[in-house]
Structure formats: structure tokens, C-alpha cells
C-alpha positions in Angstrom: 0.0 0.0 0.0 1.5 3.2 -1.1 1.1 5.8 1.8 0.3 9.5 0.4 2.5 12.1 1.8 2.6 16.0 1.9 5.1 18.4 2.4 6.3 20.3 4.5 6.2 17.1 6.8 5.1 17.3 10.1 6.9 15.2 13.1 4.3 13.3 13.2 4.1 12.0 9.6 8.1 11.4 10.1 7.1 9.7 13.0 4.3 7.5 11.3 7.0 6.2 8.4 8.9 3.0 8.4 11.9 1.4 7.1 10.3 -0.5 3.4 7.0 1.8 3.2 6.0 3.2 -0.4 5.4 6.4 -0.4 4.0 9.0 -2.9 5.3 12.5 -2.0 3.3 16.3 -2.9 4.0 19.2 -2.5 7.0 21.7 -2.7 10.6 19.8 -2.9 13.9 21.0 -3.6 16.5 19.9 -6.0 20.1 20.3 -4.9 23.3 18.3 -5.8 27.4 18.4 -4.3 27.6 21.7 -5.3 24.9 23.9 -4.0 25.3 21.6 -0.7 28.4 22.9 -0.4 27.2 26.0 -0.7 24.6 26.3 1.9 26.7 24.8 4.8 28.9 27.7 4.2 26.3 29.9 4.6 25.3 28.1 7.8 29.0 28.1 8.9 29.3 31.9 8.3 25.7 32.5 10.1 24.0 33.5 7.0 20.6 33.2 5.5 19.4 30.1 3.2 17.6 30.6 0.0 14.9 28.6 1.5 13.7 27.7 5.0 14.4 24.2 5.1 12.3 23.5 7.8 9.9 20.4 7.6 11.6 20.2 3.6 12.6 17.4 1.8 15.6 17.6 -0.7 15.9 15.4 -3.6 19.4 14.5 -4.6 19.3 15.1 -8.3 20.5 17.2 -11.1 17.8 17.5 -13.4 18.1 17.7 -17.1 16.9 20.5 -19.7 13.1 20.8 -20.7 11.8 19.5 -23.5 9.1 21.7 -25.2 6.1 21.4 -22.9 7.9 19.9 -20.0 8.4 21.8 -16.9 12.0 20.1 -16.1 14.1 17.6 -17.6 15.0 13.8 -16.6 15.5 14.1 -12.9 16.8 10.7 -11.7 18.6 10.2 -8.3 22.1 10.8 -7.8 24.1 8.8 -5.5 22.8 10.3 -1.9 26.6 9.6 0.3 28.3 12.6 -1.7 25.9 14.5 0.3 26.9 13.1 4.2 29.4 15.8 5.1 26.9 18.3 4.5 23.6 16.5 6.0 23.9 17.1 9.8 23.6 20.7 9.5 20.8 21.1 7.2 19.5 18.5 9.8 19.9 20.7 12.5 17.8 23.3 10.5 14.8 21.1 10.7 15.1 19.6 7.6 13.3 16.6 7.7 13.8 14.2 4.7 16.2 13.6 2.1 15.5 11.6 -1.1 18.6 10.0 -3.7 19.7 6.7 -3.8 22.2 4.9 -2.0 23.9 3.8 1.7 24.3 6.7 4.2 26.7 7.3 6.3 26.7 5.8 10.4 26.6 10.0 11.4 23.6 10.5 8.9 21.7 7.8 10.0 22.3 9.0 13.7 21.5 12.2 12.9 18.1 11.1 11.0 17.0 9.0 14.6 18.5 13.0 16.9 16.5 15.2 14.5 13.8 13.0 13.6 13.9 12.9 9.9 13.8 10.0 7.3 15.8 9.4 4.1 14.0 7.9 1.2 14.7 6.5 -2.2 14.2 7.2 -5.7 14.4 4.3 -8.5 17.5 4.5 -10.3 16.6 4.9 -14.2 13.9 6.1 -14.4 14.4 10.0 -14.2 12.2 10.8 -17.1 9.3 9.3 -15.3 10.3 11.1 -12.3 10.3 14.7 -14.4 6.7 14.0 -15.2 5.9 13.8 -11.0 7.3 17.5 -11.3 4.1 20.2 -11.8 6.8 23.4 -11.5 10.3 23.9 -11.2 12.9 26.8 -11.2 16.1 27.1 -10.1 16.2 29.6 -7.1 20.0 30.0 -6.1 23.1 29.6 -8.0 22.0 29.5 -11.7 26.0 29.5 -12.8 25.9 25.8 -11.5 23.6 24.8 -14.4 21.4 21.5 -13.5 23.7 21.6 -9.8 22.0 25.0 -8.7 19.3 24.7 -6.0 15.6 24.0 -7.4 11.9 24.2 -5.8 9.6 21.8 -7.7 6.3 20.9 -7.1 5.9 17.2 -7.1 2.5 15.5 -7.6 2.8 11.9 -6.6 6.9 11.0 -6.7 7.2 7.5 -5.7 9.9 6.6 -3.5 10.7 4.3 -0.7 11.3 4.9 3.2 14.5 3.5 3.4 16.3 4.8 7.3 13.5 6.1 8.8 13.7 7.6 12.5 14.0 4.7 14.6 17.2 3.4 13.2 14.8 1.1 10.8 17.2 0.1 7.5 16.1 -1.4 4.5 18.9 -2.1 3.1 19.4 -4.2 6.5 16.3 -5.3 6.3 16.0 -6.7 2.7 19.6 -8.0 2.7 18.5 -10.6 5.7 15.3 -11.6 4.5 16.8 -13.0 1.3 19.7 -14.1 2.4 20.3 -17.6 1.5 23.6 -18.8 3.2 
């Protein structure tokens, strides 16, 4: 059963998801990649303003591709989620409370996701066009110059993914490795 989520999400949606639900996500997301990561953390460092409030967010690991005529974004498949670890915990810290790509995290991230009760999902691999079509807007709002690695905001309408640390230390990679296990 696919569970219907909105964002911003609450603590109490976080706290409702587990470790192998399906998910379909609305609402307003942001696109961000190495680059504009890097970015913000140095504006946290410095004690500056974000170009968004992060604050019950999701951000969706991706770098999407141009627009076709009639499209509102590009392919927008998942990029590998650990290149983001060293710049999690503080966006974390900022109430940010899910993170969507595909991948292992990092021990600290997945600490930090139980702390600041937040939950990582994932995106199917290869299938970034289909993603695109979840997307009802999208514009870059900081740091243009980086091309498809600036910051978006989208507006998803029912993006599939899958819980896969949620706040309780629940893994699905764990999880899924164990239950077929054969030796």
C-alpha cells in the first residue's frame, strides 16, 4: 500500500513512516546536488541566511536535465545520496526533515536522521524521465552559474519513493539483505 505524503512534513508523519513503506510524495521539494550543498553549509557556517527555510523540507538529490518543449523540467533521476553526508547534519539541525537520492548513508547520517527526527528515502534508479513527469513546476532559485547543480523548488504530484532509514534506526537495506539471504 502506497502511503500519500505531503510536504512540509510534520513530526508526526516522520514519526508515522517506516523502514520499506512506499510512499508517494506532494507538495514543494527542492532539487540540490554536491555543489549547491556545499554552498549552503557555508552559509550556515558563516551564520547567513538560506535561499529557502528548510524546515519540515525534503531535498531530492538530483541534477535534473533541460526541458523539453512542454515539459516543466528535464530527466530528474537520483544521484548517488553519500556525496551528500558531510553536508547533511547541518541542514538536519535546521529542521530539515527528509532527504530523497539513492544509496547507503553514512553511520553519522543515519544517527543524525534518529536525533533530529527525519527519514531518508529512495528514488528508482533509471527512471528519471518518469520522475520529471511527478514535477508540476520547477525553477532554479539560487546559483543559476551551477547549471542542473544549482538549488531548485519543484512541485511534485505523486513522486514515488521508498522509506529506506527512517527515525528509529529502521534500515532497508538491513532489512531486505536478511530476508533473502540464502547462506
Amino acid at each position: 500500500m502506497t502511503i500519500k505524503i505531503e510536504t512540509p512534513l510534520s513530526d508526526s508523519v516522520v514519526s508515522s513512516l517506516r523502514a520499506g513503506d512506499e510512499v508517494s510524495v506532494s507538495g514543494v521539494m527542492y532539487i540540490a546536488r554536491d555543489a549547491a550543498h556545499k554552498r549552503l553549509v557555508s552559509l550556515i557556517e558563516s551564520g547567513e541566511a538560506l535561499p529557502f527555510d528548510p524546515r519540515g523540507q525534503i531535498i531530492y538529490y538530483a541534477g535534473p536535465t533541460p526541458p523539453k518543449p512542454g515539459q516543466v523540467i528535464g530527466s530528474v533521476g537520483p544521484t548517488t545520496s553519500g556525496r551528500m553526508d558531510p553536508y547533511t547534519i547541518p541542514l538536519l539541525e535546521l529542521g530539515l526533515k527528509g532527504m530523497i537520492g539513492k544509496g547507503y548513508r553514512s553511520a553519522a547520517v543515519r544517527k543524525g536522521l534518529i536525533e533530529h527526527r527525519a527519514v531518508y528515502f529512495a528514488a528508482i534508479g533509471g527512471a528519471g524521465v518518469l520522475a520529471g513527469q511527478c514535477m508540476k513546476s520547477a525553477k532554479p532559485i539560487a546559483y543559476e552559474e551551477l547549471g542542473p547543480e544549482a538549488l531548485w523548488r519543484v512541485e511534485a504530484e505523486d513522486f514515488p519513493a521508498f522509506v529506506v532509514y527512517d527515525a528509529y534506526g529502521g534500515d532497508l537495506y538491513e532489512e531486505g539483505t536478511s530476508k533473502y539471504r540464502v547462506c
